[in-house]
N, C-alpha and C positions, 0 to 999 in steps of 0.2 A: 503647937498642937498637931497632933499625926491625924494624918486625912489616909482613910483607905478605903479603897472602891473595889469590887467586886464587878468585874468586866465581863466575866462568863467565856472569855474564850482566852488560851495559853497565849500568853503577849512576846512578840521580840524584837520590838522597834518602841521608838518614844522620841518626839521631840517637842518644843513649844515655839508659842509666838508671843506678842506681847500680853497675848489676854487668855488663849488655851492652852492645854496641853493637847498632843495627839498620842492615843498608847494604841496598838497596832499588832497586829496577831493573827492567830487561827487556827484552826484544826485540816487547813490542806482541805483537797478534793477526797477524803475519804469519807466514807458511812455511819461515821459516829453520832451525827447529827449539829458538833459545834461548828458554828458559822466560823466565814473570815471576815474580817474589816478595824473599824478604824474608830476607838472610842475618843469622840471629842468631848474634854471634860473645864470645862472654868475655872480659871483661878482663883478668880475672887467667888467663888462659891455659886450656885446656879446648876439644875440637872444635865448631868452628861448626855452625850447625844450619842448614838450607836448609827455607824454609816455601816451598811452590808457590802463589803466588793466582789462577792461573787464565790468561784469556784478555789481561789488560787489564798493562800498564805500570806501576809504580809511580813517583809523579813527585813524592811529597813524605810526610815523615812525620814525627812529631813525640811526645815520649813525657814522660807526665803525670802526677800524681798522680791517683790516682781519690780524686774529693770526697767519696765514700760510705766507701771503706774507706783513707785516707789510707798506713797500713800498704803500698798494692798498688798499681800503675800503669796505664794504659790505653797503650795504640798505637792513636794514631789517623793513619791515612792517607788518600791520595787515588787512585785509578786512573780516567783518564778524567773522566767527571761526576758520580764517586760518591766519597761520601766515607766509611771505615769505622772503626768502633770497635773492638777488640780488646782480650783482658786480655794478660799479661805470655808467655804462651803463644802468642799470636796467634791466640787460636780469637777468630772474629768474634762478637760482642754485638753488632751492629746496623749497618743499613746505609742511607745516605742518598743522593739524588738531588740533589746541590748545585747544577746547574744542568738548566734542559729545554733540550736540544739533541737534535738531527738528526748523526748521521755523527762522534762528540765526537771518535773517534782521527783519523778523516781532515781533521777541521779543525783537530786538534791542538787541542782543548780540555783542558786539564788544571790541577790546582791546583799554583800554584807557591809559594805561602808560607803558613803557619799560624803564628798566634801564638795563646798563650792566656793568659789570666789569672784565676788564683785568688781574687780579690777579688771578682768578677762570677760568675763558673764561665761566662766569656764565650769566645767560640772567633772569632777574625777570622781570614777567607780569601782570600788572595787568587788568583786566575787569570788564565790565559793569555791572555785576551780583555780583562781589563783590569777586572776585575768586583770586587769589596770586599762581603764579607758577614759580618754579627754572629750567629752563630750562642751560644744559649745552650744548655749541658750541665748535663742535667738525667737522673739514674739512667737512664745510661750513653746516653742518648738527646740529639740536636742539634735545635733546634728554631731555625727561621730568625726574627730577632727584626728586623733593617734592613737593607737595602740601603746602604751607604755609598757606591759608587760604581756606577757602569752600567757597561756597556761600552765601551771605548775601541777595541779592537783592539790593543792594546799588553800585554805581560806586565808583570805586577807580580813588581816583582822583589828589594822588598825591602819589611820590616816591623816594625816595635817600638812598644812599649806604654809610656806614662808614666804607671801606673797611679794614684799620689798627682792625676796632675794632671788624670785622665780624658780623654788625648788620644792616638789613633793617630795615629803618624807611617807614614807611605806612599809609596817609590818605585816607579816603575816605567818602560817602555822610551818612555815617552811625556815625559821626559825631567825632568819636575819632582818634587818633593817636594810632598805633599799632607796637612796637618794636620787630624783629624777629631776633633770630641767624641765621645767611644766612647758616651756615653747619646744626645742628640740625633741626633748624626749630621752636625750641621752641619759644613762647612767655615769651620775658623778660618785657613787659612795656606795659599797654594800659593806656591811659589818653584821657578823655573827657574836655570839655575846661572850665565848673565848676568845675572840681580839681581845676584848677589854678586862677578861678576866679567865685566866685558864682553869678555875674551877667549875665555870659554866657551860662547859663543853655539855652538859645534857639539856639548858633550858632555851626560852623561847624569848623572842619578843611579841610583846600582846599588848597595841596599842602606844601612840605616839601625839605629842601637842608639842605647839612651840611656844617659849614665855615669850609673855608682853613686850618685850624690848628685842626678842626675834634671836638672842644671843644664846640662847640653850635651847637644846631640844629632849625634851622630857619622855622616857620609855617608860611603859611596863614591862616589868621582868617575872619569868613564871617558871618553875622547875616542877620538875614531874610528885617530885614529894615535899617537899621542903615549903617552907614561908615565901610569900611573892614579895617584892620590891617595887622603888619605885628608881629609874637612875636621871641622873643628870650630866647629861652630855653640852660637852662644849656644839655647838650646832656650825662652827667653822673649822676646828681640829677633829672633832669627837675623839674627844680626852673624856674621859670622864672625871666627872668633879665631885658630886654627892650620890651616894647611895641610901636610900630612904628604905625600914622597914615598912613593906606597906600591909598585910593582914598575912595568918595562918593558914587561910586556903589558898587557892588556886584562882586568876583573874579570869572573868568570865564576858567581861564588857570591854569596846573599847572605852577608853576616859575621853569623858568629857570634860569642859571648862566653858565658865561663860564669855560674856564677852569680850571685857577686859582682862581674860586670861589672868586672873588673881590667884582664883579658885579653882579646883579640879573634883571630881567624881570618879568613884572605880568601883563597879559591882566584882561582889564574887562569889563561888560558886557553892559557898554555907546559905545565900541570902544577905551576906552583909553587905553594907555601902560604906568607902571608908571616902572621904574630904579631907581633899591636902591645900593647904596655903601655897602659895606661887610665890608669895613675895618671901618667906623662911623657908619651903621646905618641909612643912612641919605636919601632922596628921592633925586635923583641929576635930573629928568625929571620926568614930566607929559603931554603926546602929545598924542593929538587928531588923530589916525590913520585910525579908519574907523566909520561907521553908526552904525555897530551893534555888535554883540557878538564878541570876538576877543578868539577861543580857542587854541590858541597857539603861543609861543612865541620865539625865539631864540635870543641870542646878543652874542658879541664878544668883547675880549681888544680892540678892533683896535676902539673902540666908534660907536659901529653901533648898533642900535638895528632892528628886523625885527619881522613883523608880520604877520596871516595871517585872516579871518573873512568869515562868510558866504554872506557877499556882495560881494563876488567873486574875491577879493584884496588881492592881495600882497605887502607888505608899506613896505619897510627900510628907517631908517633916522638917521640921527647924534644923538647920546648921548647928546650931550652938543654944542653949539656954538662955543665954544671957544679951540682950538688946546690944548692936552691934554701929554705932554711930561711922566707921568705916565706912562701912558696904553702905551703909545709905545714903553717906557722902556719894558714894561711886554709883550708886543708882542714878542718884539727882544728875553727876557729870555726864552719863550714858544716855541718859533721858535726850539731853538735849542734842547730841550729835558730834560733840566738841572731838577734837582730834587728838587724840591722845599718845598716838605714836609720833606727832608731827611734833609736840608740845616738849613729849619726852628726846627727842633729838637736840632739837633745837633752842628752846624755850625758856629764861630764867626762872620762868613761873612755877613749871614745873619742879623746880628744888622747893619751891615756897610748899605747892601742893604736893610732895611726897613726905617732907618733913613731917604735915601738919597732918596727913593720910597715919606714917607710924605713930605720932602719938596718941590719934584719937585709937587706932587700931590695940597700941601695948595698955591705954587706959580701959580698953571692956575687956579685956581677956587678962 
């Protein structure tokens, strides 16, 4: 069943926890009268709640386990050149200056991607200008630890973590793929998308994840007129392996995936949400969500995907029609904490548990 909410203010962040959503937006410091902030809205159904942040836009946000009290989560977000921490309330715990700029809304500085990793208690940032910073979270405080990238001028516009291998992968509008040792810093890998195919010479890379077993790394591909894609990179040669048609427009979000990285999400910029399978490859939805730009995305095992768009909407809707005994097998795994990279390395069990994963998965679909 499709749930849509009218937020009242143009949305361009989104992310959940175990029990909300956060859709995130604004109308900026201008005179129009739409506020900015932060609509926390329930999953399991319950009225949304509207936090006001002030003067400034919200342009990215992202929601985490707090390393102190694992039990409770942080929201941390971005408005302008500031970056903030919040508990599960949104009452702010602390507040940083992530970049020194002059005029940040009139040049349109703002953070476009955050990732985090648990292993480090590491926070990489990326923004508008083209800029890449390692920030490390430390009771409840960011403390800027490297620069990974300068400025370019170009939005970074996608990002993922290969935390086994200590290396950020990094897109942005400056059209390549950029591999960093997350401790060094160094650049191990830049590829543009005629390395891998001399007809690409005009498109982009938009957005990046790594699959569950860490051995590919999954691009969005976008050309100026043409259908977007989705490719599939070797993530230790980058060969490429599979080229995925992924919709008729143009990608406007980075992809998302849930936890166990099964699943993926990719707004674009008709308003459609396309979900692609991790374990085939395969496009399992294409749904019409909203009118216009869609720049961000979130989904879950549990078959839900969610969106949000500058027509002022909030959409979640079912993955698939069809009850999915998979995903809820993989729910129930995830619930409990079990390690699933450890299992898949090592583990005979795991042949038991994937066998028994594809059959229930080829028996609903």
């Amino acid at each position: 069943m499709t749930e849509r909410i009218n937020c009242q203010i143009p949305l361009f962040a989104l992310t959940r926890d175990n029990t909300n959503y956060f859709a995130a937006g604004g109308g900026g410091s201008c005179k129009s009268g739409i506020k900015n902030g932060i609509m926390k809205i329930p999953q399991l159904g319950g009225k949304p709640k509207f936090y006001d942040t002030g003067d400034s836009s919200i342009s990215c946000i992202i929601s985490i386990k707090d390393p102190k009290e694992t039990d409770k989560r942080l929201i941390i977000y971005s408005a302008n050149e500031y970056i903030y921490i919040a508990n599960e309330e949104l009452e702010i715990q602390n507040k940083l200056q992530g970049l020194d700029v002059e005029n940040a809304e009139d040049e349109m500085i703002e953070v476009k991607v955050m990732k985090y990793t648990k292993k480090t208690q590491s926070l990489f940032v990326g923004w508008s200008n083209g800029v890449v910073q390692k920030y490390h979270l430390e009771n409840k405080k960011l403390e800027l630890v490297k620069l990974l990238q300068k400025e370019t001028g170009k939005d970074v516009n996608g990002m993922c973590i290969s935390a086994h291998k200590n290396r950020l992968f990094v897109t942005s509008h400056n059209r390549k793929l950029t591999v960093y040792d997350t401790d060094s810093g160094e650049v191990l890998k830049s590829i543009y998308p005629e390395d891998l195919n001399k007809k690409w010479d005009n498109a982009l890379f938009w957005g990046c994840i790594i699959s569950y077993n860490g051995d590919e790394a999954i691009l969005g591909l976008m050309k100026k007129s043409n259908p977007s894609y989705l490719l599939v990179l070797d993530s230790y040669t980058f060969t490429l392996k599979k080229t995925l048609y992924l919709c008729k427009s143009q990608i406007s979000s980075p992809i998302a995936t849930e936890r166990a990285r099964t699943l993926a999400s990719v707004g674009c910029s008709d308003g459609t949400v396309v979900v692609i399978s991790l374990l085939n490859y395969k496009v399992l939805s294409i749904k019409k969500h909203h009118s216009f730009v869609i720049p961000a995305t979130t989904i879950d095992f549990k078959q839900t995907v969610a969106t949000v768009s500058l027509d002022y909407n909030f959409v979640v809707t079912p993955i698939t029609n069809k009850p999915c005994l998979y995903f809820f097998f993989l729910s129930l795994f995830f619930k409990y904490d079990l390690p699933f990279r450890w299992i898949y390395h090592f583990g005979n069990y795991y042949i038991v548990f994937g066998v028994l994963c594809f059959l229930l998965y080829e028996a609903a679909h």
